[in-house]
C-alpha positions in Angstrom: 79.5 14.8 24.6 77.3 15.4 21.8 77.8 14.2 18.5 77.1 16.4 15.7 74.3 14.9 12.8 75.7 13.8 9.6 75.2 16.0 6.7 74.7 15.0 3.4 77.9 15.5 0.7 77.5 18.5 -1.1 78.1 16.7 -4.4 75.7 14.4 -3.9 72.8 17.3 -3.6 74.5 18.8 -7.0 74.2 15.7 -8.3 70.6 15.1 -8.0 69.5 18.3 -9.5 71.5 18.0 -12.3 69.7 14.9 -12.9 66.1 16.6 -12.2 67.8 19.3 -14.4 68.2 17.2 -17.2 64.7 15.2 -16.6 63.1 18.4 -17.0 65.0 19.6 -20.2 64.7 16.7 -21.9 63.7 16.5 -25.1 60.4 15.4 -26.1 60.2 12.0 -29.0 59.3 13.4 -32.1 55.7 12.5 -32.9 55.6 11.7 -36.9 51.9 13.1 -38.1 50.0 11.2 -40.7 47.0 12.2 -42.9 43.8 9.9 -43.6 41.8 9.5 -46.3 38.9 7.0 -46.3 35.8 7.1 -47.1 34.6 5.0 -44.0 34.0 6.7 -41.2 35.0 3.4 -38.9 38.2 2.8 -40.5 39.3 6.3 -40.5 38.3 6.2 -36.6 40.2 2.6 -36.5 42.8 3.6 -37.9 43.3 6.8 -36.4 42.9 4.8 -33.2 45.8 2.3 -33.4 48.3 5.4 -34.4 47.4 7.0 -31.4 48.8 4.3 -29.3 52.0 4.5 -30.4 54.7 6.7 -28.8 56.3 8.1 -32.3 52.7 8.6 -34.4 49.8 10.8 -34.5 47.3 11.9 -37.1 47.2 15.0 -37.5 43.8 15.0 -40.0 41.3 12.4 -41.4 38.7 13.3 -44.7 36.7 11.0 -46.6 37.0 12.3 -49.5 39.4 13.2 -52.0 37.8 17.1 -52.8 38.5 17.7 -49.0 41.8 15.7 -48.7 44.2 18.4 -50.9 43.4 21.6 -49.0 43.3 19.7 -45.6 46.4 17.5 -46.7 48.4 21.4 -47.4 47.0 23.1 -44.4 48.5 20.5 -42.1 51.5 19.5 -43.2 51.7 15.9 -42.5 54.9 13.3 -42.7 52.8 11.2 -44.2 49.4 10.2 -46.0 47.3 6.7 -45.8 44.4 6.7 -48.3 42.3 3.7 -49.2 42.3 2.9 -53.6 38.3 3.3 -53.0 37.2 6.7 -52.4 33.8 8.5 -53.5 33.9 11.1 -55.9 37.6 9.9 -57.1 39.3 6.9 -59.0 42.0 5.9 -56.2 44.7 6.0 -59.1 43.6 9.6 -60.2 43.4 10.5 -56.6 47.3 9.2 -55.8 48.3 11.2 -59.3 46.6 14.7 -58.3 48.0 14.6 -54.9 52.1 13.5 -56.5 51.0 16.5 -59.0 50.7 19.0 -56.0 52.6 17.1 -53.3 55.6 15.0 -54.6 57.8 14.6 -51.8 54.6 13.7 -49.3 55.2 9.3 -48.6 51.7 7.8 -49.8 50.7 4.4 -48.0 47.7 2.3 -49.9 45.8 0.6 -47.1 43.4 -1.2 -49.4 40.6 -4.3 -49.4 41.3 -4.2 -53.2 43.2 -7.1 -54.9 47.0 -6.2 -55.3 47.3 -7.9 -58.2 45.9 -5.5 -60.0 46.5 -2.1 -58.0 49.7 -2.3 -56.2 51.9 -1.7 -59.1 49.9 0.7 -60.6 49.5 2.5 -57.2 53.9 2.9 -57.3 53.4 4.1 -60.8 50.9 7.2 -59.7 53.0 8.5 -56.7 52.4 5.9 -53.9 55.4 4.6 -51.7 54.0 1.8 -50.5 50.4 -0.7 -50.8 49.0 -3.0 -48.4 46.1 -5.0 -47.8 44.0 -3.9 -45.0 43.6 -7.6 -43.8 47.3 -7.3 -42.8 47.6 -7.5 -39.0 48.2 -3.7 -36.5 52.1 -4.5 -36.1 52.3 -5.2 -39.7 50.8 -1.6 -40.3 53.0 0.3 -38.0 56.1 -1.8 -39.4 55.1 -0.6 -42.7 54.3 3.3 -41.8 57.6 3.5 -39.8 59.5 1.8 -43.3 58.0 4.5 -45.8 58.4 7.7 -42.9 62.2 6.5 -43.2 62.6 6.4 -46.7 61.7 3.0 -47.9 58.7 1.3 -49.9 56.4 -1.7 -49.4 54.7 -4.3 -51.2 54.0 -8.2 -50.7 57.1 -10.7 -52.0 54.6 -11.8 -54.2 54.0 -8.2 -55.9 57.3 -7.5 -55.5 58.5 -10.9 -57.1 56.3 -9.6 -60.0 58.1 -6.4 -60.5 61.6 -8.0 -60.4 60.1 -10.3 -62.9 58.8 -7.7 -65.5 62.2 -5.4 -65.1 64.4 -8.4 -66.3 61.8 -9.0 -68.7 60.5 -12.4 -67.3 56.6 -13.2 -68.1 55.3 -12.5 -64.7 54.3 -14.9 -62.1 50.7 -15.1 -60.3 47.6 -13.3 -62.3 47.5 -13.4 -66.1 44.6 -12.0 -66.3 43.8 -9.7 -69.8 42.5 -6.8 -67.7 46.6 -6.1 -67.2 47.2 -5.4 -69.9 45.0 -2.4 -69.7 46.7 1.1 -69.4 46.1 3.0 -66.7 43.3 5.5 -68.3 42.0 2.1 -70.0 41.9 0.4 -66.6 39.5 3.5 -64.9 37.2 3.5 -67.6 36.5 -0.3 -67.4 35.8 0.2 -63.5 33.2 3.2 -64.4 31.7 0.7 -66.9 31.8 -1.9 -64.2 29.7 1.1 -62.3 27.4 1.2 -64.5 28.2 5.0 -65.9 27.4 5.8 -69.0 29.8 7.6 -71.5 28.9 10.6 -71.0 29.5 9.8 -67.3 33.0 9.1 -67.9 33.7 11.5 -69.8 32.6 14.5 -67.5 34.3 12.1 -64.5 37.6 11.9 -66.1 37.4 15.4 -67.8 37.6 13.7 -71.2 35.3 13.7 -74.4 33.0 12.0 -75.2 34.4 10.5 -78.8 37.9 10.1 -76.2 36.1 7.6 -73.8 34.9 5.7 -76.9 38.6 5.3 -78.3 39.7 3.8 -74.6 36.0 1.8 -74.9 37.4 -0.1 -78.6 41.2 -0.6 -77.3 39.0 -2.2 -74.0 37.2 -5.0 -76.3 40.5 -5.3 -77.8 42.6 -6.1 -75.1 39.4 -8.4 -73.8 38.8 -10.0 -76.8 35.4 -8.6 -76.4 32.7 -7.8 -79.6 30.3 -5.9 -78.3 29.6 -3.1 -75.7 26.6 -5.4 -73.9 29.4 -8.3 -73.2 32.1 -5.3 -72.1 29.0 -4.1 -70.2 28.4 -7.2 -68.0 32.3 -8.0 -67.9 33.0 -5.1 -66.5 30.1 -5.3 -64.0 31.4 -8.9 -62.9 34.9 -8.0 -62.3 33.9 -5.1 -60.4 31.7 -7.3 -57.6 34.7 -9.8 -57.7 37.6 -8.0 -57.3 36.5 -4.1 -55.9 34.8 -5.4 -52.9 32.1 -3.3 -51.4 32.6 -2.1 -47.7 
């Protein structure tokens, strides 16, 4: 007698393509886009390199300078934006300001070589969400980007220590160096003396005049105990090789 073959169960063939079903339907992780701006053409590829590795990231544009970085930054639409505080053509604190202007909801990341102790805080001040050194390690980076993309801001204990500090009204640990107590405007102009720009320089630079620069030049030697515009001259000039460090 012969004995009929086995068949499958009829829910067990359901079964399986309700699971290819949902395999095919599922939906795909949302990629988060970023924006570079750096004027090094090996840390924007760097950079744009480690994002690309992980699942949730991508960039989605990368300029090296800030005249291309506003039209790019609009025409792409990116979660995010990473710029370096040393760009050509732009002070990095201008450069964070103009984009807030025009872009205020947009999370700014500082990736920077520059000394924190004088630019992370006034970084938050122009628009930017969060500041970090550039010698911090890949996994710090991405633990960083993923913090800001979700709503939060970054910086060191140390800066952040600081800020606590000043709110409570606490003289401030770490750097007491004079050049903090320059404002903002005061602080670019001593870097373009520090770059060896003229006044007139400055002035057409930071679309100010000419008699304007020299008002920000006196209130400089104030703050700096400074006399004369030689010494302002070749303290600028030695701050800037100390602390902006060329790449």
């Amino acid at each position: 007698m012969r004995t009929p073959q086995s068949t499958p169960p009829r829910r067990a063939k359901h079964a399986t393509r309700r699971t290819r079903a949902q395999a095919s339907t599922a939906s795909p992780i949302k990629k988060y886009r970023i924006f570079v701006v750096d004027g090094h053409p090996v840390t924007r590829a760097g950079l744009a390199s480690l994002i690309h590795q992980e699942e949730d990231l991508e960039v989605c544009g990368a300029v090296g300078s800030p005249s291309e970085a506003i039209s790019a930054i609009q025409a792409t639409h990116p979660d995010m934006m990473i710029t370096d505080m040393s760009i050509p053509g732009r002070n990095g604190i201008e450069f964070l300001k103009d984009i807030h202007a025009v872009l205020p909801a947009l999370p700014i990341l500082v990736l920077s070589m520059h000394d924190e102790t004088f630019y992370a805080e006034r970084a938050l001040r122009s628009g930017a969400r969060g500041y970090l050194m550039k010698e911090a390690t890949p996994e710090k980076l991405m633990e960083v980007i993923r913090l800001i993309l979700n709503g939060g801001s970054f910086v060191s204990p140390q800066i952040s220590a600081r800020l606590v500090d000043a709110a409570i009204g606490r003289r401030p640990r770490g750097s007491n160096s004079p050049i903090e107590k320059l404002s903002d405007r005061e602080f670019e102009v001593f870097q373009h003396i520090g770059n060896g720009r003229s006044t007139k320089e400055i002035a057409g630079t930071l679309h100010l005049s000419p008699k304007t620069v020299d008002v920000h030049r006196g209130r400089i030697k104030q703050k700096l105990q400074i006399r004369d515009a030689i010494s302002l001259l070749h303290h600028a000039v030695r701050w800037v090789e100390t602390q902006c460090p060329q790449g």
